[in-house]
DSSP file (Angstrom, degrees, kcal/mol; ACC not computed):
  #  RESIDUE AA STRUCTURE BP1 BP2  ACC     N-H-->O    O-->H-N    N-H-->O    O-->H-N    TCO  KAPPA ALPHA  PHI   PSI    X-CA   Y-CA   Z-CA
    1    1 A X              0   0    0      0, 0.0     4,-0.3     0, 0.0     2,-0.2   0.000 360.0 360.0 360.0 142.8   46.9   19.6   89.1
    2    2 A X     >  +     0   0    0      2,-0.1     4,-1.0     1,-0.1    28,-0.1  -0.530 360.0  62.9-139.3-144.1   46.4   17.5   86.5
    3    3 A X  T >4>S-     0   0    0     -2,-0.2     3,-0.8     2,-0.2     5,-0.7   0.990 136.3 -29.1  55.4  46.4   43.4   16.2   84.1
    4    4 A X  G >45S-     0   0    0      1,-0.2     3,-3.1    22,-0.2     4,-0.5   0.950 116.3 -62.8  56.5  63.5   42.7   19.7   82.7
    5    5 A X  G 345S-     0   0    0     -4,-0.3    -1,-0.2     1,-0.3    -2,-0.2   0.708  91.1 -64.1  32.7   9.4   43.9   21.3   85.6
    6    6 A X  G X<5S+     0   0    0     -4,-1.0     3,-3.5    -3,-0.8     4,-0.4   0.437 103.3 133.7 108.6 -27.3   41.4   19.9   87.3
    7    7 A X  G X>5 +     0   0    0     -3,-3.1     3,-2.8     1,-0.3     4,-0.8   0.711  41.3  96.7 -67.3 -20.6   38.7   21.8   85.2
    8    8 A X  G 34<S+     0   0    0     -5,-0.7    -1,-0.3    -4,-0.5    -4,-0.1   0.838  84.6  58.5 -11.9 -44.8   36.3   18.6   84.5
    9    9 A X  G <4 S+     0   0    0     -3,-3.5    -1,-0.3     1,-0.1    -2,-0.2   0.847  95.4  60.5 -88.5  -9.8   34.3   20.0   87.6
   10   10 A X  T <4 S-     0   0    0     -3,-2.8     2,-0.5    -4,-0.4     3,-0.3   0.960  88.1-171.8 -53.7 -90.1   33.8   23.1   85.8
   11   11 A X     <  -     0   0    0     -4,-0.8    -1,-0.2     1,-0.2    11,-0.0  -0.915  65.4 -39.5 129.9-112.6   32.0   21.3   83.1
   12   12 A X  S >  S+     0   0    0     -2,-0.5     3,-1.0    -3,-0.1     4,-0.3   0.311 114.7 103.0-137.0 -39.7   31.3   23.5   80.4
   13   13 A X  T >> S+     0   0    0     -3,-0.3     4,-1.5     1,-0.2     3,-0.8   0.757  75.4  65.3 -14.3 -43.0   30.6   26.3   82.8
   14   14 A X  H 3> S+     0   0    0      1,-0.2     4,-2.3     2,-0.2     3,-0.5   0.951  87.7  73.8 -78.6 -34.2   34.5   27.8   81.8
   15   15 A X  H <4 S+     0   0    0     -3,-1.0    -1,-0.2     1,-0.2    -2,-0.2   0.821 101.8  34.0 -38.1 -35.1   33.2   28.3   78.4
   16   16 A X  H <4 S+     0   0    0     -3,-0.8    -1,-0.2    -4,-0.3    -2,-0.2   0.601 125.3  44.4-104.0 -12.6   31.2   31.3   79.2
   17   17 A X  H  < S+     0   0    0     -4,-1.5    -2,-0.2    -3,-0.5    -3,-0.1   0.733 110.6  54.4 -82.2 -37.1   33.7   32.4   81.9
   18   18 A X     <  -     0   0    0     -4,-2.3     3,-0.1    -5,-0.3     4,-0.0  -0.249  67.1-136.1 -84.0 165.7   36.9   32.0   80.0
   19   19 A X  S    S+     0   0    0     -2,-0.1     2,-0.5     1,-0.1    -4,-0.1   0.386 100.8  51.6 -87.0 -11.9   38.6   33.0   76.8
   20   20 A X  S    S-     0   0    0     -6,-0.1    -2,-0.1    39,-0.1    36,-0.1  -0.953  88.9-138.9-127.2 127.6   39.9   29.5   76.2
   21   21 A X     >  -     0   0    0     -2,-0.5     4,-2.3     1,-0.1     5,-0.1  -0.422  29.8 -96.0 -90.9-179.7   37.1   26.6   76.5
   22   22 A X  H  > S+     0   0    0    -10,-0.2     4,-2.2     1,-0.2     5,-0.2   0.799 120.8  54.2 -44.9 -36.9   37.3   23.4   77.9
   23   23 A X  H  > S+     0   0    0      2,-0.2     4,-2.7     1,-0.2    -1,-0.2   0.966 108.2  51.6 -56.1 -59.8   38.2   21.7   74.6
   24   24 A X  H  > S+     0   0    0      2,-0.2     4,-2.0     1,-0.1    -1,-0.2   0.919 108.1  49.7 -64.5 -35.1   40.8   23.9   74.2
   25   25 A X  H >X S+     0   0    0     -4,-2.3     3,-1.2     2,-0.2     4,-0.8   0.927 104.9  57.1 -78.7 -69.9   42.4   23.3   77.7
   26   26 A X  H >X>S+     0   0    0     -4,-2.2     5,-1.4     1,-0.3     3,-0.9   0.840  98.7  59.4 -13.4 -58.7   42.4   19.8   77.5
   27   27 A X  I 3X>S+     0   0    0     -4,-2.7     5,-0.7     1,-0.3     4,-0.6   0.973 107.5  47.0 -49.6 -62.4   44.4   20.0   74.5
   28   28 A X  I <<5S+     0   0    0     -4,-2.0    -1,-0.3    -3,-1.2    -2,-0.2   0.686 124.2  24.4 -61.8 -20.1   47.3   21.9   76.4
   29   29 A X  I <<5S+     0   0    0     -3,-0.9     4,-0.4    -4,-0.8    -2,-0.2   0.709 120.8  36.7-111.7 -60.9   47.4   19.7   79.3
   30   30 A X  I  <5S+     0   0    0     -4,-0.7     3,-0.3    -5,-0.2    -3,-0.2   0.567 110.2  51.9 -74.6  -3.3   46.4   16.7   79.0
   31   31 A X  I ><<S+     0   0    0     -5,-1.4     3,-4.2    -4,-0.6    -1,-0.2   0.875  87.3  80.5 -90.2 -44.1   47.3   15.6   75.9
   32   32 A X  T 3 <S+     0   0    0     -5,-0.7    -1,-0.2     1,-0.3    -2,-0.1   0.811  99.4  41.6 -41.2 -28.2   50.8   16.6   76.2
   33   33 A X  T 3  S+     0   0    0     -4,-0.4     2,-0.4    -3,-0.3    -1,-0.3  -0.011 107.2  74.6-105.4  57.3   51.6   13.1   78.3
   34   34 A X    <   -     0   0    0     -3,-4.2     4,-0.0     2,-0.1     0, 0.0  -0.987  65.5-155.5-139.7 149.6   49.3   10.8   75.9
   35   35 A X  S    S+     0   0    0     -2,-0.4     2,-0.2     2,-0.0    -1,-0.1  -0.059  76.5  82.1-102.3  35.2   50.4    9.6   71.9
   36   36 A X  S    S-     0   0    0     -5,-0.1     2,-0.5     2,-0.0    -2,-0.1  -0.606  94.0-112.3 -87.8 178.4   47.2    9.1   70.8
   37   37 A X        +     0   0    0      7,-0.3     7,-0.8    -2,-0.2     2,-0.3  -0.932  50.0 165.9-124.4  97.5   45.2   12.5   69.6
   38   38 A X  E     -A   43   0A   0     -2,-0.5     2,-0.4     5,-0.2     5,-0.2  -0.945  35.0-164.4 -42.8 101.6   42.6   13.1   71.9
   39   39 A X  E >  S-A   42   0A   0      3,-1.5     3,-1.1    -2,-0.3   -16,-0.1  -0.951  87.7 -24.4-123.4  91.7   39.9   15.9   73.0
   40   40 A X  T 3  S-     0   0    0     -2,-0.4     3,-0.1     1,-0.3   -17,-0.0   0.489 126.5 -47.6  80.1  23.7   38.4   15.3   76.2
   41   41 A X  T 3  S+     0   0    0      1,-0.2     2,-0.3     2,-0.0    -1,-0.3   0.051 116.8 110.8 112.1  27.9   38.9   11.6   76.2
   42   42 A X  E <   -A   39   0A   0     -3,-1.1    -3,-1.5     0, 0.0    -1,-0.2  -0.755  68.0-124.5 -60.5 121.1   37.3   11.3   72.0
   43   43 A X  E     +A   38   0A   0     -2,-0.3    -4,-0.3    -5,-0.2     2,-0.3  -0.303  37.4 172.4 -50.7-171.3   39.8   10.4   69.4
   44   44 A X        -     0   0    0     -7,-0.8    -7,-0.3    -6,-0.1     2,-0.1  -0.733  38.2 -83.0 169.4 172.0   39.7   12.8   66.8
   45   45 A X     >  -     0   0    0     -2,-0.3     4,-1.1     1,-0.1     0, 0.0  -0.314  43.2-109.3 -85.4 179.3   42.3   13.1   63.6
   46   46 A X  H >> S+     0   0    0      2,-0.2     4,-1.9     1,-0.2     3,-1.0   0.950 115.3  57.8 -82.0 -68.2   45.4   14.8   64.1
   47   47 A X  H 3> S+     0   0    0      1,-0.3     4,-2.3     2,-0.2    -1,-0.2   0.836 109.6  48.0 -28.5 -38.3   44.5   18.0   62.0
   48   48 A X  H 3> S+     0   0    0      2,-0.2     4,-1.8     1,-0.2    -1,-0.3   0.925 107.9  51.2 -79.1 -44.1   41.5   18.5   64.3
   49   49 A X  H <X S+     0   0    0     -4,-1.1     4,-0.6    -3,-1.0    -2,-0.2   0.840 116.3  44.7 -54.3 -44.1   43.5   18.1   67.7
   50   50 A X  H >X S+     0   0    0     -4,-1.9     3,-5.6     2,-0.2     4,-1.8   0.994 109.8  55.9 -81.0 -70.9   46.0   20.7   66.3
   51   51 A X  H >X S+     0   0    0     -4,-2.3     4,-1.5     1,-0.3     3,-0.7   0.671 111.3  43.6 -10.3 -80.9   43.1   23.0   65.1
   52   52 A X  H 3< S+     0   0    0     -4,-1.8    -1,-0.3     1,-0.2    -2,-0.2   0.418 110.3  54.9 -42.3 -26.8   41.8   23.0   68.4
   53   53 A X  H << S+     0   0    0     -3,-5.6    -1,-0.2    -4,-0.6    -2,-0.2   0.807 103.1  61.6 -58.3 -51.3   45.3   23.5   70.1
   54   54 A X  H XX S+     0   0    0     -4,-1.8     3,-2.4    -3,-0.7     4,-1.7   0.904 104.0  42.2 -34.7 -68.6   45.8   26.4   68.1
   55   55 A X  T 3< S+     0   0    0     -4,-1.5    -1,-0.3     1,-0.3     4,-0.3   0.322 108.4  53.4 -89.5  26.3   43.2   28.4   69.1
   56   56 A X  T 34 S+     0   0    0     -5,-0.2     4,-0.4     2,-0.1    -1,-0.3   0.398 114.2  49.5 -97.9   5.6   43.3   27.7   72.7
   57   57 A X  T <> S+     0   0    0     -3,-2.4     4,-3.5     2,-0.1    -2,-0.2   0.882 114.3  46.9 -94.1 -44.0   47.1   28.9   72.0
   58   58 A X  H  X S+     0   0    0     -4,-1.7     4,-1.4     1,-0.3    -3,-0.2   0.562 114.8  42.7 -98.1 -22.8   45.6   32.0   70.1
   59   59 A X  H >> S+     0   0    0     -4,-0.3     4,-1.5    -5,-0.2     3,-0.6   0.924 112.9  50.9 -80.0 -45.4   43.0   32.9   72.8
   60   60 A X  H 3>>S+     0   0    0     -4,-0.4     4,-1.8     1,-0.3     5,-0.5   0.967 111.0  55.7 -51.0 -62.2   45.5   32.4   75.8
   61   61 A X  H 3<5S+     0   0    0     -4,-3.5     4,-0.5     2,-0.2    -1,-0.3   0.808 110.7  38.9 -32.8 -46.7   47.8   34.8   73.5
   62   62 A X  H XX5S+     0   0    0     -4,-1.4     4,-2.4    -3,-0.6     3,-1.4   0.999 114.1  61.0 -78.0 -47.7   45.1   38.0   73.1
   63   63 A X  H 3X5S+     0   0    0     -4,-1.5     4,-2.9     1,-0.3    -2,-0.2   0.665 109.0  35.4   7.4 -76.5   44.4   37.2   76.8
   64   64 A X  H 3X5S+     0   0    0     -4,-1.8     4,-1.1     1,-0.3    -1,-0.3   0.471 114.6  62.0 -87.4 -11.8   48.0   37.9   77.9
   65   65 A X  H <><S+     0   0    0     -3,-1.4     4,-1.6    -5,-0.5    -2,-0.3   0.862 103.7  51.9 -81.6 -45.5   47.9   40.9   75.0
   66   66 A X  H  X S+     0   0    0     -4,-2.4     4,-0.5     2,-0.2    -2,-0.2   0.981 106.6  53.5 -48.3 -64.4   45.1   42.5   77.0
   67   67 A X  H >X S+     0   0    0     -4,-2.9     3,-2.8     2,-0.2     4,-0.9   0.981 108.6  44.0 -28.2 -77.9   47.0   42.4   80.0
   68   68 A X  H >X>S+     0   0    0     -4,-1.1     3,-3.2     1,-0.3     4,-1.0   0.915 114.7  52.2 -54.5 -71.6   50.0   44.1   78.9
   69   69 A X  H 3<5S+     0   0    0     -4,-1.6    -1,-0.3     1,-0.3    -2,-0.2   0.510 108.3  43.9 -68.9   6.9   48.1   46.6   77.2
   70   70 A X  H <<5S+     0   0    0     -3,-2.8     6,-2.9    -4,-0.5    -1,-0.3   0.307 120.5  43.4-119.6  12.8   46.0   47.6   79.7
   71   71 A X  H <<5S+     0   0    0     -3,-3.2    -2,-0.2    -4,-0.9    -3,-0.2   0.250 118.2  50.4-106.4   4.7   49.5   47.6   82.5
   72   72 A X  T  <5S+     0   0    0     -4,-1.0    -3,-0.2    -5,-0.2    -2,-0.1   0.571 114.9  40.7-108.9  -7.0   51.5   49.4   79.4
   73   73 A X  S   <S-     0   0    0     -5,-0.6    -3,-0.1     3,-0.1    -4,-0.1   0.578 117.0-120.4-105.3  -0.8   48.3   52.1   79.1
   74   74 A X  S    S+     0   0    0      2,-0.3     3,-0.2     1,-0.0    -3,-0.1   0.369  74.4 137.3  72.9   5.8   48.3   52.2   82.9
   75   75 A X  S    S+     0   0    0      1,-0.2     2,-0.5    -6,-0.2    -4,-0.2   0.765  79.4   1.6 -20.5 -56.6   44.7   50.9   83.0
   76   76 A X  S    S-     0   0    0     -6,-2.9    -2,-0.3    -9,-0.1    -1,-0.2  -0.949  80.5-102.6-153.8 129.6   46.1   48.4   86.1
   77   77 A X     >  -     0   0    0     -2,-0.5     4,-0.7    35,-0.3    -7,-0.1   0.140  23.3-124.6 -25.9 166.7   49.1   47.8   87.8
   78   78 A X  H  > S+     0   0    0      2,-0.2     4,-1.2     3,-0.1     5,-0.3   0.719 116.6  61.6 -86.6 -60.3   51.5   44.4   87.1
   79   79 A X  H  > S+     0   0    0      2,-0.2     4,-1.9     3,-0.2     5,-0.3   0.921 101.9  38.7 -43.4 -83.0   50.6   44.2   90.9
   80   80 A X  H  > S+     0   0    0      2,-0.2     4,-1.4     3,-0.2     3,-0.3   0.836 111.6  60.0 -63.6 -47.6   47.1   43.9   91.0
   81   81 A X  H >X S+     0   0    0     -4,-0.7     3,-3.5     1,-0.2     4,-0.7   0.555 116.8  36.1 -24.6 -99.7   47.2   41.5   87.7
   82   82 A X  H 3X S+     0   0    0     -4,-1.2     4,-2.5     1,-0.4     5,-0.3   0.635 114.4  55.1 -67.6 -51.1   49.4   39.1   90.0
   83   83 A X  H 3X S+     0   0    0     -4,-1.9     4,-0.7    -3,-0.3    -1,-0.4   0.740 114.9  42.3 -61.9 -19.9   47.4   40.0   93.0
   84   84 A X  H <X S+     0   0    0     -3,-3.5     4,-2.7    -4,-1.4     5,-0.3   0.891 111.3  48.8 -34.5 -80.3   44.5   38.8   90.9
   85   85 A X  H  X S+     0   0    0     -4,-0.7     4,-2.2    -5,-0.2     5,-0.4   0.977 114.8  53.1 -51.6 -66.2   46.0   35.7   89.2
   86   86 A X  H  X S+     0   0    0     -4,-2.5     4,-3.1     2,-0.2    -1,-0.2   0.812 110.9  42.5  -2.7 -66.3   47.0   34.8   93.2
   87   87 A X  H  < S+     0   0    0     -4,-0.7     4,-0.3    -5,-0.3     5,-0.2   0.988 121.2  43.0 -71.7 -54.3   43.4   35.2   94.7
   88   88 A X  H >X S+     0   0    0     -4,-2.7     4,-3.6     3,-0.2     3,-2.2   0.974 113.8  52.0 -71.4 -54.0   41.9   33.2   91.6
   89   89 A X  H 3X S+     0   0    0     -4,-2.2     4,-1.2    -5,-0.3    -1,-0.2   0.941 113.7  42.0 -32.0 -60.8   44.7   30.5   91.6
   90   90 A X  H 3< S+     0   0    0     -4,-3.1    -1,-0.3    -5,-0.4    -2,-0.2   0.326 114.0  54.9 -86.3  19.3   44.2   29.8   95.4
   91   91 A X  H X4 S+     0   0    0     -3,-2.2     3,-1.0    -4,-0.3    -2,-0.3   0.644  94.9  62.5-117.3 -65.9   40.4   29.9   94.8
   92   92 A X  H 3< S+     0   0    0     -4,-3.6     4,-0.2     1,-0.2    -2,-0.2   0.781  91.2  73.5 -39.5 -39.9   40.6   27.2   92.0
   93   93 A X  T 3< S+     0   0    0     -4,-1.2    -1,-0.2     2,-0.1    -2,-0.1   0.882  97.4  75.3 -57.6 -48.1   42.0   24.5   95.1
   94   94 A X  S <  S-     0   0    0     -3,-1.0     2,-1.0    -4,-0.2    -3,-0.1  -0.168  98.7-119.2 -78.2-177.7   38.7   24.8   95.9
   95   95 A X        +     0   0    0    -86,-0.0     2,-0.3     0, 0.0    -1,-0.1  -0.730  54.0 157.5-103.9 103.1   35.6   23.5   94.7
   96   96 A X        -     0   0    0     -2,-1.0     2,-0.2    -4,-0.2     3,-0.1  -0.593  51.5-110.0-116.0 177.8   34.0   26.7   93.9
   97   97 A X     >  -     0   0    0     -2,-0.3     4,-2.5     1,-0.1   -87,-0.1  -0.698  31.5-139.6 -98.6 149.3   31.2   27.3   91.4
   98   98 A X  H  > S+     0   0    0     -2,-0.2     4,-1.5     2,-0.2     5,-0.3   0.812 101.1  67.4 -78.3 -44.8   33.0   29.4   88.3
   99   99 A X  H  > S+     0   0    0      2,-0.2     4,-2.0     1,-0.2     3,-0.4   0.948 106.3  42.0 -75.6 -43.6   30.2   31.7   87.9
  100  100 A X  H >> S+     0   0    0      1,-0.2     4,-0.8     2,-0.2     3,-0.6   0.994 106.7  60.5 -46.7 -61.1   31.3   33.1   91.6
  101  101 A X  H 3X S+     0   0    0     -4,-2.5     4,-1.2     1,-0.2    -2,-0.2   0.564 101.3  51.1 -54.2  -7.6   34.4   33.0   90.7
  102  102 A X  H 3X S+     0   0    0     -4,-1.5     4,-3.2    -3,-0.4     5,-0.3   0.791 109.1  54.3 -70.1 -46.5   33.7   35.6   87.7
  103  103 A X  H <X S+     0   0    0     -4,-2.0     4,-1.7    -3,-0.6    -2,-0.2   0.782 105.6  47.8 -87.2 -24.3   32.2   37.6   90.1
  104  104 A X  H  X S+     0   0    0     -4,-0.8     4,-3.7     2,-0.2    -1,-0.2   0.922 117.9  43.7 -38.6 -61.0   35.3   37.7   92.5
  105  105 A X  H  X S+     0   0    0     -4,-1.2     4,-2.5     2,-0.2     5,-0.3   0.986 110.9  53.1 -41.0 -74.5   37.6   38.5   89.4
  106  106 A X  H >X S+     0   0    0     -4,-3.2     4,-2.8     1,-0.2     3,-1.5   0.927 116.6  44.5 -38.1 -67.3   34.7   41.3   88.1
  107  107 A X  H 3X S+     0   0    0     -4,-1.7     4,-3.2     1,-0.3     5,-0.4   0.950 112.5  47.5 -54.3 -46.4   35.1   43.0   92.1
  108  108 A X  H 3X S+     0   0    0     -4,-3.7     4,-1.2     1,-0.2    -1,-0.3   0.904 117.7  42.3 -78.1  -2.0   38.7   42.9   92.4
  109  109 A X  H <X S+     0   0    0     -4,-2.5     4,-2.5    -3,-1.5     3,-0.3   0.931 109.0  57.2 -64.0 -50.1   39.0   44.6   88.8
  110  110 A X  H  X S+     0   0    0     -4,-2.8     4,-1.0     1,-0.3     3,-0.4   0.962 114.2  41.6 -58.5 -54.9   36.2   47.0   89.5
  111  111 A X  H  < S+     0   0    0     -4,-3.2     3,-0.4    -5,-0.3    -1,-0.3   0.781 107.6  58.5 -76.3 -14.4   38.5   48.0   92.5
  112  112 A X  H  < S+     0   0    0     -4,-1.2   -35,-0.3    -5,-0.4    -1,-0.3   0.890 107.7  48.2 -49.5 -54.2   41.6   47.8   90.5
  113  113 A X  H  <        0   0    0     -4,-2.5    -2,-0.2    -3,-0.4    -1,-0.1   0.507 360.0 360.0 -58.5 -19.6   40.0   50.7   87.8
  114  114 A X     <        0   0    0     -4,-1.0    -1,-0.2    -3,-0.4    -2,-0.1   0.705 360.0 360.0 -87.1 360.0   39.0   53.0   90.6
């Protein structure tokens, strides 16, 4: 996938679903094949593009700290996490509404905790 993974048809929608918003995804993907400094096709200064890099670096990071600490505290398996990322991965190919997909994620967690 490319374009922000593809997330454009999310909208804005991944902002309340996500830890990392659209802005900040852009930033990680798309920018990487462009030399101009860019946010969702806006210039912007360089300081501002990095700003904005940052923390989508710095959300992704507690993200993947949550994870591990809740497979090191035995909270959830490393198996369901993957079997998780899996189901939601091959559910982004389609064009699904996000706010469903939250509610996929939320069920197989709720059964992951029981």
């Amino acid at each position: 996938m490319s374009e922000a993974c593809k997330f454009t048809r999310l909208g804005k929608k991944i902002d309340r679903i996500s830890s990392i918003t659209s802005r900040q995804l852009y930033t990680l993907t798309v920018q990487r094949q462009s030399k101009t400094y860019q946010i969702l096709g806006k210039k912007v200064k360089r300081g501002t593009f990095h700003r904005v890099r940052n923390q989508g670096i710095d959300n992704v990071t507690k993200s993947m700290m949550t994870l591990s600490l809740l497979v090191a505290c035995d909270v959830i398996s490393l198996d369901d996490i993957i079997a998780i990322i899996q189901r939601i991965t091959s559910l982004l190919d389609e064009d699904i509404d996000p706010e469903h997909l939250f509610r996929i994620i939320r069920e197989h967690l709720r059964k992951s905790f029981e």
